[in-house]
C-alpha positions in Angstrom: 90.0 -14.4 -52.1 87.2 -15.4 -49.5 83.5 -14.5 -50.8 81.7 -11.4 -49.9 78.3 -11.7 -48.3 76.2 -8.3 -48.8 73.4 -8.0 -46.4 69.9 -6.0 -47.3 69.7 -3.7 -43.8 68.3 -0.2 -44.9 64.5 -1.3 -45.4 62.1 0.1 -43.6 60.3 -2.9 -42.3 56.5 -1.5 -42.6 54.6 -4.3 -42.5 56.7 -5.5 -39.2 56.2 -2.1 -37.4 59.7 -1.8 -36.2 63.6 -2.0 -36.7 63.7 -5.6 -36.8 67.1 -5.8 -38.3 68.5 -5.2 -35.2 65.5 -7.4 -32.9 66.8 -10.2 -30.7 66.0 -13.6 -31.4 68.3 -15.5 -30.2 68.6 -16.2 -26.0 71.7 -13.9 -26.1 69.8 -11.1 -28.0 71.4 -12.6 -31.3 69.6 -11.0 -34.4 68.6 -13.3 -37.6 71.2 -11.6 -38.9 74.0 -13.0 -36.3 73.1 -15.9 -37.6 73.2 -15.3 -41.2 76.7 -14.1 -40.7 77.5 -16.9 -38.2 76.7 -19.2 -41.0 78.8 -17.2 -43.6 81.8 -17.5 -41.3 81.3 -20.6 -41.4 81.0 -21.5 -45.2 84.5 -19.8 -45.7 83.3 -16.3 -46.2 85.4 -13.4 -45.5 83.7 -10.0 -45.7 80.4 -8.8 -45.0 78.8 -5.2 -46.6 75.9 -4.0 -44.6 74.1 -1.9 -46.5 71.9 0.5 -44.2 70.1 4.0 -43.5 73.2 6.6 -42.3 70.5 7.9 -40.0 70.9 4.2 -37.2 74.3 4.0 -38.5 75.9 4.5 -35.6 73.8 2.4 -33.2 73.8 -0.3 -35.8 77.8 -0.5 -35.8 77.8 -0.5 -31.8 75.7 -3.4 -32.2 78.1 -5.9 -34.6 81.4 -4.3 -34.6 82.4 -5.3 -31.3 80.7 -9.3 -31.9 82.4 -9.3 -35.4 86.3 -7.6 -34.7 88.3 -10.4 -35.7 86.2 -13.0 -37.2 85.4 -11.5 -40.6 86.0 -7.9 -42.3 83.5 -5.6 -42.3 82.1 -3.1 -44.8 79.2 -0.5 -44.4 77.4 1.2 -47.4 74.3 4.1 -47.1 71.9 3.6 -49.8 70.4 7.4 -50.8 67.7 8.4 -52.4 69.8 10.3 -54.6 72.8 8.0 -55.3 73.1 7.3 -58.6 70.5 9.8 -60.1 72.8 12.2 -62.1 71.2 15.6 -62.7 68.0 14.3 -62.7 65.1 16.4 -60.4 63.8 13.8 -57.7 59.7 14.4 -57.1 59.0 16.1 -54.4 57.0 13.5 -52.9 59.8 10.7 -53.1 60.8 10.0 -49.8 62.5 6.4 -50.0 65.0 5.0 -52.2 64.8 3.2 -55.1 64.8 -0.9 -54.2 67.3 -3.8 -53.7 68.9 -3.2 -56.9 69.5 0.5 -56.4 71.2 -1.1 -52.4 73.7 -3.1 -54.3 74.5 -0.4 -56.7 75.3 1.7 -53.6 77.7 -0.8 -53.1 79.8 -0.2 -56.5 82.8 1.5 -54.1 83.5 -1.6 -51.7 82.4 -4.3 -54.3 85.0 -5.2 -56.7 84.7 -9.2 -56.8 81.9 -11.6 -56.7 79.4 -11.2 -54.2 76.3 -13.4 -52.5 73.4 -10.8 -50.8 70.7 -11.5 -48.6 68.4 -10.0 -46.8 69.0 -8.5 -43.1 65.3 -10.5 -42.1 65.3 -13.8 -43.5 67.2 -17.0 -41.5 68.5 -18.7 -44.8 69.9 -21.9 -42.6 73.9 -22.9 -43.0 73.3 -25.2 -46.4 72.5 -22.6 -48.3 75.5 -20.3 -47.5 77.8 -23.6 -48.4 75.8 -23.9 -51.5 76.5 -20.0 -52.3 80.2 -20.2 -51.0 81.4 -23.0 -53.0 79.5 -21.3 -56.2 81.6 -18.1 -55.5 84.7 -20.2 -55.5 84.4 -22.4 -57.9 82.1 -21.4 -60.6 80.6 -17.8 -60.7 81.8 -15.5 -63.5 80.7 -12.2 -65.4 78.4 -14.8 -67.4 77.4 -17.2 -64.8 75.4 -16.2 -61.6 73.0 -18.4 -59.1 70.1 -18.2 -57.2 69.8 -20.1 -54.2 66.2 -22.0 -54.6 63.7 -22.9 -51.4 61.1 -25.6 -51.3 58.1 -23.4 -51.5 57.2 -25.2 -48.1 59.7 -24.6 -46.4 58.8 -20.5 -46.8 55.7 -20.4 -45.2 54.2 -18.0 -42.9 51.5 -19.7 -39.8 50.4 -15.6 -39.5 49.0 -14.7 -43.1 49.5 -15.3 -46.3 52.8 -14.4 -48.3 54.8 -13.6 -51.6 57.4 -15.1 -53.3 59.4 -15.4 -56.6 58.3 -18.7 -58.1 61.1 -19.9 -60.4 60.7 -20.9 -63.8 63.9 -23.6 -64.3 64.6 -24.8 -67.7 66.3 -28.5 -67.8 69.8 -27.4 -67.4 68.7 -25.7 -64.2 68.9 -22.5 -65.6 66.6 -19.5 -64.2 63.9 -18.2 -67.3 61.9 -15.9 -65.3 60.2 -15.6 -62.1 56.6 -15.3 -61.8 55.8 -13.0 -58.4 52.6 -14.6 -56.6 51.5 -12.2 -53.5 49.1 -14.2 -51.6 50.3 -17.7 -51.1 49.4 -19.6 -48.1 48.5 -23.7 -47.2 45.1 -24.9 -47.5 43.4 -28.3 -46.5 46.9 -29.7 -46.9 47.9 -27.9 -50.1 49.6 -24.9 -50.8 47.9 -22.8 -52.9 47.8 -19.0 -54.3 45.3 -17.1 -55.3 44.7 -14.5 -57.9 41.7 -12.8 -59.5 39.6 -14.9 -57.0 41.1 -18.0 -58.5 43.1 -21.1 -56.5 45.8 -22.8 -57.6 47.7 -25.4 -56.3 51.5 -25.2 -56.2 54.0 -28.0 -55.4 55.6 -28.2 -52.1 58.7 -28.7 -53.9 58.2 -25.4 -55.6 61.6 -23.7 -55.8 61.1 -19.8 -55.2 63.5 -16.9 -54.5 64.1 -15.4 -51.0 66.3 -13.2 -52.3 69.8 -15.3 -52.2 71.6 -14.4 -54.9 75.2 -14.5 -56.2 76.8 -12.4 -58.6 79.7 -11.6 -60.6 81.6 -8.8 -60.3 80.1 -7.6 -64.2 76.7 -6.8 -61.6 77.3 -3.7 -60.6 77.9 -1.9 -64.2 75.2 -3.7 -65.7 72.7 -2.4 -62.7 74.1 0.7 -63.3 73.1 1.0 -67.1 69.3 -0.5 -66.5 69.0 1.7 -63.4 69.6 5.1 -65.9 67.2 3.0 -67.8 65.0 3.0 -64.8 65.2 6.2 -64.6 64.4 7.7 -67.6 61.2 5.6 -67.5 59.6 5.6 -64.0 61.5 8.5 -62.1 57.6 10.3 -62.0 56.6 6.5 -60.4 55.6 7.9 -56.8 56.1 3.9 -55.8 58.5 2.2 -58.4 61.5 0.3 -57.4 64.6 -1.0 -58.9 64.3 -4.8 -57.7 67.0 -7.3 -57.9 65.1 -9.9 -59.5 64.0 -8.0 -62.4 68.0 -7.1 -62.8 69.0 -10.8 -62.9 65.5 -11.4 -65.1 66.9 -8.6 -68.0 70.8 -10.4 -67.6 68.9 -13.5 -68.6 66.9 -11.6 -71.8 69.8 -10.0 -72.5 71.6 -13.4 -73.1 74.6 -12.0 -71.0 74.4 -15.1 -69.3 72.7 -17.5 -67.2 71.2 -17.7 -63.6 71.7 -21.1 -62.2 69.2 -21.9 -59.4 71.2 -24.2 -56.8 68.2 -25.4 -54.4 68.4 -26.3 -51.0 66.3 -28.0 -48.6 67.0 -25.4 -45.6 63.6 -24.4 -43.5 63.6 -20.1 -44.4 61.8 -18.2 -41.8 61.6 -15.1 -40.9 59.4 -11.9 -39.6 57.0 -10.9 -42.4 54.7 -10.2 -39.1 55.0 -9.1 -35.5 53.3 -12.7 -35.1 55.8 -14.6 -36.1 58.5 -13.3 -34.0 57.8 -16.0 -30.9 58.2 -18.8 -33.9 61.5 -17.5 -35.1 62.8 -17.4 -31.3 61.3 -21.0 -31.1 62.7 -22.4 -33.9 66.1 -20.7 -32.6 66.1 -22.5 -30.0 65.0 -25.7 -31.2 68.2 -25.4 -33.4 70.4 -24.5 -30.3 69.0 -27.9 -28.3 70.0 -29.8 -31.3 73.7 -28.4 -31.4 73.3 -26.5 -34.9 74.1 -22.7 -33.1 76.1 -22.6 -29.3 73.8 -20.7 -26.9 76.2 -17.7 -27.0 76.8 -17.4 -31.1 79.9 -15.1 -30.8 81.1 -16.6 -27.1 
């Protein structure tokens, strides 16, 4: 069986001020996610899931069904506020779901084998899908999942400062935990991060999560049982969210299994601001003139 690639399409893109999963980027309108699935294809997956609000469903599937009939099987899933909630009383003044974590789990009727997901906004590059798709096939298992690791400097924004998952990696390569900085950025040749009013320098080389992950198929029940957890603890939370990362974080604590972190050198970007959209359609291009991506991606 081919791998299934889940893509991360129901957000509500606040910072960016606008539906940019479904922006063009590419000189035939092509979204970032075009070419995340372009890149899948390519690596030997066979199905995507795009999990997305049911309110743009419609537009969103006269966008990529008719690019995608015939080249790989598609999936949709609507992620509710109330999926998965039981009996339980939402608060009144909930109005969004409940995080990535609670996406996938809204995935639990289409996903019955191992699984890579992404999200809709981020241009991962081909090496990492490669990396994730001969994971899938060869090695994933109900006690062996992966993260797919970037070079800290190779996630940089040029319009602000940014967060990311820095990886803690013991010395079989293993994920230990992942410590979230929020206001990264370079500085007179470093990178630093700053917290509390305090620098610190970080290593280029810095392997931190964008959010590439692949699972077993024993992901969905366990997000199931720590998402009751969840629950039970932070339903009054006006803000809490059920993140991926802290899933894969309490699989680890558990000792259920082990998170491998498979890095790659790939150059991440992607539209954390309306300022970096002319980059992303720059760097596009740049990888069109070098023969990475045909001009027309689904000609």
């Amino acid at each position: 069986m081919k791998p299934t690639l889940v893509i991360l399409a129901a957000g509500m893109a606040s910072r960016y001020g606008g539906m940019k999963q479904v922006e063009g980027f590419g000189p035939n309108g092509e979204t970032i996610m075009d070419y995340s699935i372009y890149d899948a294809i390519q690596a030997g997956f066979g199905k995507v899931v795009f999990i997305i609000r049911e309110d743009f469903a419609e537009s969103f599937k006269a966008v990529f069904e008719p690019k995608l009939a015939g080249k790989i099987e598609t999936a949709y899933v609507y992620q509710k506020l109330d999926s998965f909630v039981g009996d339980r009383t939402i608060p009144a003044d909930r109005t969004k779901p409940w995080g990535t974590a609670h996406a996938l789990l809204c995935c639990k009727d289409v996903l019955k084998e191992p699984f890579a997901v992404i999200n809709a906004d981020d241009f991962y590059g081909k090496d990492g899908f490669v990396k994730a798709a001969e994971f899938i096939n060869t090695r994933v298992s109900d006690s062996l999942y992966a993260l797919i690791g970037y070079s800290l400097v190779n996630t940089l924004s040029e319009n602000g400062s940014v967060s990311r998952g820095v990886c803690n990696i013991d010395a079989a390569g293993n994920l230990f935990g992942i410590d979230e900085r929020t206001n990264i950025y370079p500085k007179d040749g470093a990178i630093v991060y700053e917290e509390g009013g305090v620098e610190t320098a970080l290593p280029p080389d810095t392997k931190v999560s964008m959010n590439f992950y692949c699972f077993g198929s024993s992901f969905i029940p366990f997000a199931e049982k720590l998402f009751s957890e969840f629950l039970d603890a932070q339903i009054a939370v006006p803000k809490s969210e059920f993140y991926i990362p802290k899933t894969a974080d309490q699989f680890i604590k558990d000792k259920l299994g082990s998170v491998e972190v498979i890095g790659t050198d790939a150059k991440w970007f992607g539209v954390t601001y309306k300022e970096d959209a002319p980059g992303v359609k720059e760097s596009v291009n740049k990888l069109i003139a070098n023969g990475e991506y045909p001009a027309k991606l689904w000609a």
